[in-house]
Biopython code that builds the backbone (N, CA, C, O; Angstrom):
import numpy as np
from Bio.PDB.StructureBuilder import StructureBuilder

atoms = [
    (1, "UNK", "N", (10.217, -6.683, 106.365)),
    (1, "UNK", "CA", (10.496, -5.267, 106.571)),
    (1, "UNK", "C", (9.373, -4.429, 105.961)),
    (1, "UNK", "O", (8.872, -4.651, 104.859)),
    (2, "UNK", "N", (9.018, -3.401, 106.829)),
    (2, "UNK", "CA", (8.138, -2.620, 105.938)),
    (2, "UNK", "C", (8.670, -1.512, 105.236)),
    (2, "UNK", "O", (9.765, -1.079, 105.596)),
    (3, "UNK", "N", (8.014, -0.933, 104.201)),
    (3, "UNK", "CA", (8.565, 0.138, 103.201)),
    (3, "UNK", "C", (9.437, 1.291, 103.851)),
    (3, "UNK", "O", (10.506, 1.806, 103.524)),
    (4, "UNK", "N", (8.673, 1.465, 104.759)),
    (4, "UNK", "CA", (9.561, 2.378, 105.697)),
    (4, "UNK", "C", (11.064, 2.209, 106.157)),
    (4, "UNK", "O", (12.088, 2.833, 105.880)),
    (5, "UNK", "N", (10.876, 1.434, 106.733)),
    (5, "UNK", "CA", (12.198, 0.541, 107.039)),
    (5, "UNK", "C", (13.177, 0.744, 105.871)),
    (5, "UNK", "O", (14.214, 1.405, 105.916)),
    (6, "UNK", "N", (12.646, 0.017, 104.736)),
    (6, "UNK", "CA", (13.285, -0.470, 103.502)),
    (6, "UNK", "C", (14.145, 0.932, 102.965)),
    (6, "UNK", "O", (15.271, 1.054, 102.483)),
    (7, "UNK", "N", (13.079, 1.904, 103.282)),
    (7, "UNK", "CA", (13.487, 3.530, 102.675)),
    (7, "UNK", "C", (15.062, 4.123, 103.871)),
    (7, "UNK", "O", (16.224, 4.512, 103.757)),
    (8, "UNK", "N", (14.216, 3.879, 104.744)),
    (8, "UNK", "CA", (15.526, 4.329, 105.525)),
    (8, "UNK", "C", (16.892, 3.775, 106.006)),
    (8, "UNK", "O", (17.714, 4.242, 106.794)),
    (9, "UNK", "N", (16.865, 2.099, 104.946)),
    (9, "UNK", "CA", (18.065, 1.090, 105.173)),
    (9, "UNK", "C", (18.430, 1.994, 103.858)),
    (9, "UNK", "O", (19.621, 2.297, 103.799)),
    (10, "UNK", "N", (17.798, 2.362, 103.043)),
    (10, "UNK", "CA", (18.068, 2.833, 101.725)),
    (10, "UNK", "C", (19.226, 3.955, 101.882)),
    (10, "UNK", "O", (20.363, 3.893, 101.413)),
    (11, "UNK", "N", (18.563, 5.170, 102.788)),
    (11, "UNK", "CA", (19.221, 6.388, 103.002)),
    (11, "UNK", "C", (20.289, 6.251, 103.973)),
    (11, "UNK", "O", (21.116, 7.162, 103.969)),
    (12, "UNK", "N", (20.444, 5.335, 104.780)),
    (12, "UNK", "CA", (21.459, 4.621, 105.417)),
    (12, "UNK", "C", (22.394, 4.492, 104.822)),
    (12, "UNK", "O", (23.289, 5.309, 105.038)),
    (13, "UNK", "N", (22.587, 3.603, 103.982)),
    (13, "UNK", "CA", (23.375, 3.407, 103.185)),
    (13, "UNK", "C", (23.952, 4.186, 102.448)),
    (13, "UNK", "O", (25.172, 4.055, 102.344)),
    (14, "UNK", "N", (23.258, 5.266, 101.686)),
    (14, "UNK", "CA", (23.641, 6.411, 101.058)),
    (14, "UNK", "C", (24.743, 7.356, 101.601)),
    (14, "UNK", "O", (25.815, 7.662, 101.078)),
    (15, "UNK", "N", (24.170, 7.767, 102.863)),
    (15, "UNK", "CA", (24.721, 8.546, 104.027)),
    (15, "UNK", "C", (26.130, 7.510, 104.316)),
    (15, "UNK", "O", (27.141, 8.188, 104.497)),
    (16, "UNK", "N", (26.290, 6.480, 104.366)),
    (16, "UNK", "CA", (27.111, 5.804, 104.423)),
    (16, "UNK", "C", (28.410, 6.182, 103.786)),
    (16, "UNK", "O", (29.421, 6.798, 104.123)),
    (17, "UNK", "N", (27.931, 5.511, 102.643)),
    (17, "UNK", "CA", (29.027, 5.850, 101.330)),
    (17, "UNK", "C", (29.923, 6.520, 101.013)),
    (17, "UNK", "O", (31.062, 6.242, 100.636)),
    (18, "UNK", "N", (28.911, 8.319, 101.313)),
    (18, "UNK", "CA", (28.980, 9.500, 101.369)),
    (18, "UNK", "C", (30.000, 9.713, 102.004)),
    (18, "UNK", "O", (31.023, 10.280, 101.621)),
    (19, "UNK", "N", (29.603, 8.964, 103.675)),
    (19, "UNK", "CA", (31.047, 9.354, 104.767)),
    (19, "UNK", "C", (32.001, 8.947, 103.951)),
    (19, "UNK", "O", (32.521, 9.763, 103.190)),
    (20, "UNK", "N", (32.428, 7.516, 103.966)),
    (20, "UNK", "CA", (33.273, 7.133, 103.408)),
    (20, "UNK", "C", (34.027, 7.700, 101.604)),
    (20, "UNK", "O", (35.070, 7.510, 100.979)),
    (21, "UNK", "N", (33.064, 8.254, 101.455)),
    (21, "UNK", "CA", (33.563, 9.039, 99.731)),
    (21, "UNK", "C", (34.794, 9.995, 100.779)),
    (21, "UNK", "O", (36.022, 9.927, 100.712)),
    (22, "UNK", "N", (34.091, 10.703, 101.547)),
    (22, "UNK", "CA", (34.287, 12.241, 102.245)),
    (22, "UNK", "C", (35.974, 11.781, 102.645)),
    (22, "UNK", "O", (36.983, 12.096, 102.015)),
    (23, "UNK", "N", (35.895, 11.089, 103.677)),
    (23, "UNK", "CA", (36.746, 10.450, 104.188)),
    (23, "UNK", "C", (37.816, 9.911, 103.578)),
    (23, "UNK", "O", (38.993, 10.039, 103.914)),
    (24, "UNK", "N", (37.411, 9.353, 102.746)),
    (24, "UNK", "CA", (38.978, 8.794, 101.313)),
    (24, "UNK", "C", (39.726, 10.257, 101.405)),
    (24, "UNK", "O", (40.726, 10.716, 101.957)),
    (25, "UNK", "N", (38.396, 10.847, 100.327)),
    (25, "UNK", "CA", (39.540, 12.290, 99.628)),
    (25, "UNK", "C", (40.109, 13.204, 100.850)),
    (25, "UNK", "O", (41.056, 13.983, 100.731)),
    (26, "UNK", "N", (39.559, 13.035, 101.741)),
    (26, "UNK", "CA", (39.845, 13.944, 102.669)),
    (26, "UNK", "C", (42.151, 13.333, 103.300)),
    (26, "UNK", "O", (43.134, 13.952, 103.708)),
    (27, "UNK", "N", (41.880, 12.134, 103.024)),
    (27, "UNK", "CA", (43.014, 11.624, 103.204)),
    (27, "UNK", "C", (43.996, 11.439, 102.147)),
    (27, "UNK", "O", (45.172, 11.150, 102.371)),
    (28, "UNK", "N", (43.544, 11.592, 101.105)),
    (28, "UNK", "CA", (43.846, 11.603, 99.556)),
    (28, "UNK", "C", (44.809, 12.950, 99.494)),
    (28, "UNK", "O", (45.918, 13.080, 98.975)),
    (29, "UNK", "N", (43.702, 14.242, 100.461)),
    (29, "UNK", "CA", (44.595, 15.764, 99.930)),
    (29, "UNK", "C", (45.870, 15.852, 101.122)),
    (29, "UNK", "O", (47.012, 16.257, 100.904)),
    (30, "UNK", "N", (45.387, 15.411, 102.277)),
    (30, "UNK", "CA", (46.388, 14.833, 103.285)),
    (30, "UNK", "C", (47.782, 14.918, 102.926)),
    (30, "UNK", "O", (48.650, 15.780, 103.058)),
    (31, "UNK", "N", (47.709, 13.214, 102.202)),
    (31, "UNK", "CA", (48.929, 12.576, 101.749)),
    (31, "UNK", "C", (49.186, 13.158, 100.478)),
    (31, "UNK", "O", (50.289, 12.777, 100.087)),
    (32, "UNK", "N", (48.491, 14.117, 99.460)),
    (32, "UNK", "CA", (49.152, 14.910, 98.410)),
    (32, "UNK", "C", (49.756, 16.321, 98.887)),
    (32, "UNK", "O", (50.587, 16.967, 98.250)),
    (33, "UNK", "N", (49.088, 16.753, 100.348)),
    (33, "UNK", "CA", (50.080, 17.951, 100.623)),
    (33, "UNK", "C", (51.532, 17.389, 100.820)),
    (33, "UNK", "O", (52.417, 18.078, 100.312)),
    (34, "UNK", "N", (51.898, 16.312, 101.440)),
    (34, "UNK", "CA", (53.031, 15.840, 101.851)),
    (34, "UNK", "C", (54.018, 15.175, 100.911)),
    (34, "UNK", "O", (55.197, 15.519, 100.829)),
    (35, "UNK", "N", (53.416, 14.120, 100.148)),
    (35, "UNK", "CA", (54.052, 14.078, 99.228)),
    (35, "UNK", "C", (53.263, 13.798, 97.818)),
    (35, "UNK", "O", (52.616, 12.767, 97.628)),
    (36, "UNK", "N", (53.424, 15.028, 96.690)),
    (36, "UNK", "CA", (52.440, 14.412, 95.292)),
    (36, "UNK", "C", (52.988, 13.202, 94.406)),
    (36, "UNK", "O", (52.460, 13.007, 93.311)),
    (37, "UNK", "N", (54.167, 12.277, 94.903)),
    (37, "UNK", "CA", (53.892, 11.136, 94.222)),
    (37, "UNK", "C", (53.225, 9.697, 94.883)),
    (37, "UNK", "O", (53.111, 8.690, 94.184)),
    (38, "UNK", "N", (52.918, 9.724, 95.921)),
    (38, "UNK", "CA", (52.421, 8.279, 96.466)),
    (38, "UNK", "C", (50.978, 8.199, 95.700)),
    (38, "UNK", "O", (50.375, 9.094, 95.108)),
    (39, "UNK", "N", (50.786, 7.455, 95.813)),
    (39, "UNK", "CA", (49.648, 6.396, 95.186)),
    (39, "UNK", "C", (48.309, 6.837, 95.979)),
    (39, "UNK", "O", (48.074, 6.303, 97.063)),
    (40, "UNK", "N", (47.340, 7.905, 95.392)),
    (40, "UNK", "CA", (46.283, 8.473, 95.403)),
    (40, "UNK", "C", (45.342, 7.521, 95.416)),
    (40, "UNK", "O", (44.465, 7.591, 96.276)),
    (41, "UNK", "N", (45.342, 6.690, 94.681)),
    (41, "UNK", "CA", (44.186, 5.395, 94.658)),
    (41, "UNK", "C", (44.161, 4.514, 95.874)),
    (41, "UNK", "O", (43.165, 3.865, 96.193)),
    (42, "UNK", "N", (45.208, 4.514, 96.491)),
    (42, "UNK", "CA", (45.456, 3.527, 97.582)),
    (42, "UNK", "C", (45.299, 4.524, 98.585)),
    (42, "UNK", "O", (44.486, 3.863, 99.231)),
    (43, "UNK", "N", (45.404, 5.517, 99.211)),
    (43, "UNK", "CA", (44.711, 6.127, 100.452)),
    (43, "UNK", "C", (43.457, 6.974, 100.273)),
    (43, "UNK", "O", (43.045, 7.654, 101.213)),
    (44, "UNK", "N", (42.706, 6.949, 98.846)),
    (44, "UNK", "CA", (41.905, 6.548, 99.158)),
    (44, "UNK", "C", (40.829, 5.719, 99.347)),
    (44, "UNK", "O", (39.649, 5.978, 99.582)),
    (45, "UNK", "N", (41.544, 4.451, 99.179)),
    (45, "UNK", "CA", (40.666, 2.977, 99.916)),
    (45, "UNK", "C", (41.143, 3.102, 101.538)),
    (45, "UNK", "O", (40.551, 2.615, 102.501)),
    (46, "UNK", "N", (42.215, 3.790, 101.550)),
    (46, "UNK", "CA", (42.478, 3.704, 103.383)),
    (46, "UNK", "C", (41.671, 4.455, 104.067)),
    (46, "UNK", "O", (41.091, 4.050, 105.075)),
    (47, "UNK", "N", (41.542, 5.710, 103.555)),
    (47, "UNK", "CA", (40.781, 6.396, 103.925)),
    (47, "UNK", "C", (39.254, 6.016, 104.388)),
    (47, "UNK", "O", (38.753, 6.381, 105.451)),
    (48, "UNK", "N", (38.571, 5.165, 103.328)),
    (48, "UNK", "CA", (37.331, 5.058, 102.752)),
    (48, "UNK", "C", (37.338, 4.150, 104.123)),
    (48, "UNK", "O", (36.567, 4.458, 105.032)),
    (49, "UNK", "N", (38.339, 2.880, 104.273)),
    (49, "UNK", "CA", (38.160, 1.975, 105.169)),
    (49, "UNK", "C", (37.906, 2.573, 106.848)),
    (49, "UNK", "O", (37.077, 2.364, 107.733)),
    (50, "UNK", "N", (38.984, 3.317, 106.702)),
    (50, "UNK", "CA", (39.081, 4.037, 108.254)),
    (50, "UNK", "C", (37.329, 4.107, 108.348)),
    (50, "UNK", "O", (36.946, 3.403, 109.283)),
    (51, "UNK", "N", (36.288, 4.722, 107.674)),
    (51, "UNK", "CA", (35.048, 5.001, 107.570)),
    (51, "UNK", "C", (34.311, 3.730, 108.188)),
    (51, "UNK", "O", (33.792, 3.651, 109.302)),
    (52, "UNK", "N", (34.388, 2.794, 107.235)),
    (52, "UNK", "CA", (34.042, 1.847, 107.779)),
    (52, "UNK", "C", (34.496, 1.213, 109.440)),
    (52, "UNK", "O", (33.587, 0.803, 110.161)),
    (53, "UNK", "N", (35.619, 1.192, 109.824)),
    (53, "UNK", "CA", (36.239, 1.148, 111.287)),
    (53, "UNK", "C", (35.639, 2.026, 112.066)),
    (53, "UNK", "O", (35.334, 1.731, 113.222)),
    (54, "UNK", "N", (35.484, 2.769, 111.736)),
    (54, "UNK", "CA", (35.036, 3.775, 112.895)),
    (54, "UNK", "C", (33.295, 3.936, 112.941)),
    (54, "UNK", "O", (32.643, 4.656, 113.697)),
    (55, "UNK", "N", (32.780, 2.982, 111.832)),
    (55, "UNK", "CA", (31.126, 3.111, 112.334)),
    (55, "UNK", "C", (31.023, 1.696, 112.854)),
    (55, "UNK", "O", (30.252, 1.387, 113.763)),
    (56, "UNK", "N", (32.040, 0.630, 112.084)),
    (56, "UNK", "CA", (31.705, -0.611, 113.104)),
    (56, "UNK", "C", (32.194, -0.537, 114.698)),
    (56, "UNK", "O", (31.814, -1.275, 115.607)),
    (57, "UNK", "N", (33.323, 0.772, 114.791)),
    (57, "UNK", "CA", (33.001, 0.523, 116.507)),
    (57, "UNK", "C", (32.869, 1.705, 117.604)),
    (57, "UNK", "O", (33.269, 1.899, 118.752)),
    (58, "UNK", "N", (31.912, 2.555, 116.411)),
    (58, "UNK", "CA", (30.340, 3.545, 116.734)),
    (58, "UNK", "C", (29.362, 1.669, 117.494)),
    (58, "UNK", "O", (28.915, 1.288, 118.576)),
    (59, "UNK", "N", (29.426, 1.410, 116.849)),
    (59, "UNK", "CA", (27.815, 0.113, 116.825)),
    (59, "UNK", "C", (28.137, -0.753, 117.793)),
    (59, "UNK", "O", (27.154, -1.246, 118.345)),
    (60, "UNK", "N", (29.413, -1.182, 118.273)),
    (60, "UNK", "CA", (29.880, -2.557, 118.653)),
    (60, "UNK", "C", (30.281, -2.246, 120.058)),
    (60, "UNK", "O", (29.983, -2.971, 121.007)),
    (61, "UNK", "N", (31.015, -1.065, 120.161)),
    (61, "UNK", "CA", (31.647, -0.412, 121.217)),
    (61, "UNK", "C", (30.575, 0.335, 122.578)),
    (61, "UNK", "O", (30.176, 1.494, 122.694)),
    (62, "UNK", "N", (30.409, -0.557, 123.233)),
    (62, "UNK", "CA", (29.271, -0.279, 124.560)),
    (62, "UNK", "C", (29.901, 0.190, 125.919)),
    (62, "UNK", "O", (30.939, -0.264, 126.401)),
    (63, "UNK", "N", (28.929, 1.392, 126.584)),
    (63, "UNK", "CA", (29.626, 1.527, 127.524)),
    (63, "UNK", "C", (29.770, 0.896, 128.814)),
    (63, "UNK", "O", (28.750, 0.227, 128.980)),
    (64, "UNK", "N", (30.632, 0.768, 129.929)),
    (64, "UNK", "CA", (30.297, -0.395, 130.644)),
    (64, "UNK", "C", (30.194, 0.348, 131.945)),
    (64, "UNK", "O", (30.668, -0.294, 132.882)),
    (65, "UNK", "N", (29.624, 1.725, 132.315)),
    (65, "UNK", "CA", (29.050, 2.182, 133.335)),
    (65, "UNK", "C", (27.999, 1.239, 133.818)),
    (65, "UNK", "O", (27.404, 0.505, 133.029)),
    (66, "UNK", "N", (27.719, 1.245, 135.321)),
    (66, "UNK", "CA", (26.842, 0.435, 135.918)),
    (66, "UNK", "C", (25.776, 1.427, 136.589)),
    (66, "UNK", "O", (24.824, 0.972, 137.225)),
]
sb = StructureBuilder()
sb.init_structure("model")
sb.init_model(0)
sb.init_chain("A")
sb.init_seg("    ")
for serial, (resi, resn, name, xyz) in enumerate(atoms, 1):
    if name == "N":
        sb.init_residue(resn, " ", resi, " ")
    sb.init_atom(name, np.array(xyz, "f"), 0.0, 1.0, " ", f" {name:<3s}", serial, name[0])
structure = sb.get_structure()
């Protein structure tokens, strides 16, 4: 890989994260408008995951126009 590359797998990743940070809490205030005792720590790993789901099938998901 060249440096270039290397820099922008770098900021990739960053940008990544980021979604997924965004995405937790965003589901975090969700499920605290509705109810403030469920388990804050656990949606937002659901949250965080949904992030991940939805860029693996951004990548995977092709269209099949001819």
């Amino acid at each position: 890989m060249t440096p270039f590359q290397i820099i922008l797998f770098c900021i990739s990743v960053i940008i990544y994260l980021l979604g997924g940070y965004v995405c937790g809490r965003i589901c975090v205030d969700i499920v605290r408008d509705k109810n403030k005792e469920m388990n804050e720590v656990m949606w937002f790993w659901a949250g965080f995951i949904f992030n991940v789901v939805a860029v693996f099938m951004t990548l995977t998901v092709k269209d099949k126009n001819k």
